[in-house]
C-alpha positions in Angstrom: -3.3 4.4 -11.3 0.2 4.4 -11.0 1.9 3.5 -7.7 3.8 6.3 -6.2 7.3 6.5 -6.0 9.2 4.4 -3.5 11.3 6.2 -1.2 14.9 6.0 -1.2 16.2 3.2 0.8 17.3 4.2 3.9 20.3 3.0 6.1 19.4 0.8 9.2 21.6 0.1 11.9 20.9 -4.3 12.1 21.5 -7.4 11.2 19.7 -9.1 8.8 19.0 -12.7 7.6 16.9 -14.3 4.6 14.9 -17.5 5.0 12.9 -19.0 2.6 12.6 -15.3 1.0 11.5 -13.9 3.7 14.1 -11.4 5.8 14.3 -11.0 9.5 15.7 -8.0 10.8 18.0 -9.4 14.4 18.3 -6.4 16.6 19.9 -6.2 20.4 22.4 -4.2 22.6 26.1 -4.5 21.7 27.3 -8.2 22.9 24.3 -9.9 23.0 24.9 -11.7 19.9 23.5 -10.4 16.9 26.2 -11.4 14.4 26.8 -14.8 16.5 23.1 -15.8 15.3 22.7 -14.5 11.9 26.1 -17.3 11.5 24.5 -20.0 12.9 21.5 -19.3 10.5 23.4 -19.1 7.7 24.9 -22.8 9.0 21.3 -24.0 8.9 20.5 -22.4 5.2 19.7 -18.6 5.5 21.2 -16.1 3.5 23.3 -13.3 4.8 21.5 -9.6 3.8 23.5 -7.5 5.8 25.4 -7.8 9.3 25.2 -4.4 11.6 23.8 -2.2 8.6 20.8 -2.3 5.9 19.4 -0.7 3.3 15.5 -0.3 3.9 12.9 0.3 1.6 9.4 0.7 1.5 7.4 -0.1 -1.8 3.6 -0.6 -1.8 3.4 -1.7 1.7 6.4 -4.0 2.2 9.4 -3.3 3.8 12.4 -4.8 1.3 16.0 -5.5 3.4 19.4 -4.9 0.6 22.7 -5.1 2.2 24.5 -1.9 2.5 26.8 -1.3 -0.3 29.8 -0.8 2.4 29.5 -3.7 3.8 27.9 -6.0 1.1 28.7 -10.0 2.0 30.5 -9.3 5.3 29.8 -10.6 8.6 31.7 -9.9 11.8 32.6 -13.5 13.4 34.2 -12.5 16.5 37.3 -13.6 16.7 38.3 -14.1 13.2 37.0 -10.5 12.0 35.1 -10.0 8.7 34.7 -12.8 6.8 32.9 -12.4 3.4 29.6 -14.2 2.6 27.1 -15.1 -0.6 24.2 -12.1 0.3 20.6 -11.9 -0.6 19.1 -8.6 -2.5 16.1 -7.1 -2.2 13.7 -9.7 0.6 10.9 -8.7 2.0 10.9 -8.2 5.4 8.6 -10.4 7.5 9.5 -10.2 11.4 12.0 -8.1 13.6 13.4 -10.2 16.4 15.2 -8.1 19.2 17.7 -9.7 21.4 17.0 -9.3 24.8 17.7 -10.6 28.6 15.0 -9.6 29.6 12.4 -10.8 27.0 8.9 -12.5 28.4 8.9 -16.4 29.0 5.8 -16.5 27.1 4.1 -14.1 24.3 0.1 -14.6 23.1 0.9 -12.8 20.1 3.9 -10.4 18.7 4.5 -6.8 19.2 4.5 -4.5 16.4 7.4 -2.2 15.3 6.6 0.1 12.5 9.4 0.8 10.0 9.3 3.4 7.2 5.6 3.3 7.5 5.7 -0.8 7.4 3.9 -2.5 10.5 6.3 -5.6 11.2 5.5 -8.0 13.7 8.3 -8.0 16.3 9.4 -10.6 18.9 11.8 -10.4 21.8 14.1 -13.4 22.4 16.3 -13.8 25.0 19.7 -14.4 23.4 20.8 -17.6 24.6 22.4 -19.5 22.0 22.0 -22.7 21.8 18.6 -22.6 20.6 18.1 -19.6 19.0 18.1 -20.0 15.5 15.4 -22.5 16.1 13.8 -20.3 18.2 13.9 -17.7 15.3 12.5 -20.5 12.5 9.6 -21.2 14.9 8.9 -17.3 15.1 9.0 -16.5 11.3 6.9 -19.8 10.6 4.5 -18.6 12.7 4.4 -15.0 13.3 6.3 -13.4 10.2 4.4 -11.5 8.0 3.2 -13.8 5.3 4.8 -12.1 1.6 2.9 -11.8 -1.7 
């Protein structure tokens, strides 16, 4: 049987980041540092998808991150304004992480956000800085969806 057709991607307002070939969508209020951790990510080996917009897709039951065409290989570094980047195409997403202040001190297990029909698992982190792109390793090694 034929699989049916895909939707067309859709335009999502968030960051994104590829690790290991596996995308994590960074979500979070204006300020709170969304483009400030997809760069130190990128410093520790991610790839850029797509900094404050996304293309989405869902195929077969994965969600699949493409930067959005407008904005393909840019990311905002405050301060020095948009500096262009090498960008990933096409990852499957694994995990949402939201940025928030007032995220719980201690999970069991993820949340779930549902994306184009796509159950993700989804953390909150509070965005402080110094170790959050550890903090965002740690939560794709051991709560992002596992791809393929």
């Amino acid at each position: 049987m034929a699989e049916p057709p895909s939707l067309s991607p859709i335009a999502r307002q968030t960051t994104c980041i590829a690790i290991g070939g596996r995308a994590v969508l960074i979500t979070g209020a204006p300020g709170t540092g969304k483009s400030s951790l997809a760069l130190m990510l990128i410093d520790r080996g991610a790839l850029l998808v797509g900094d404050d917009s996304v293309m989405l897709q869902a195929r077969a039951g994965t969600l699949y991150a493409a930067p959005h065409p407008q904005t393909r290989g840019l990311l905002e570094v405050r301060n020095l304004g948009l500096l262009p980047f090498p960008c990933a195409d096409d990852v499957p997403v694994a995990l949402s992480i939201h940025l928030d202040p007032a995220a719980p001190r201690f999970i069991e297990t993820p949340e779930e956000v549902a994306l184009l029909g796509v159950s993700l698992p989804h953390l909150r982190l509070w965005p402080e800085p110094a170790l959050l792109p550890r903090k965002v390793e740690l939560a794709l090694d051991r709560y992002g969806a596992q791809i393929g």
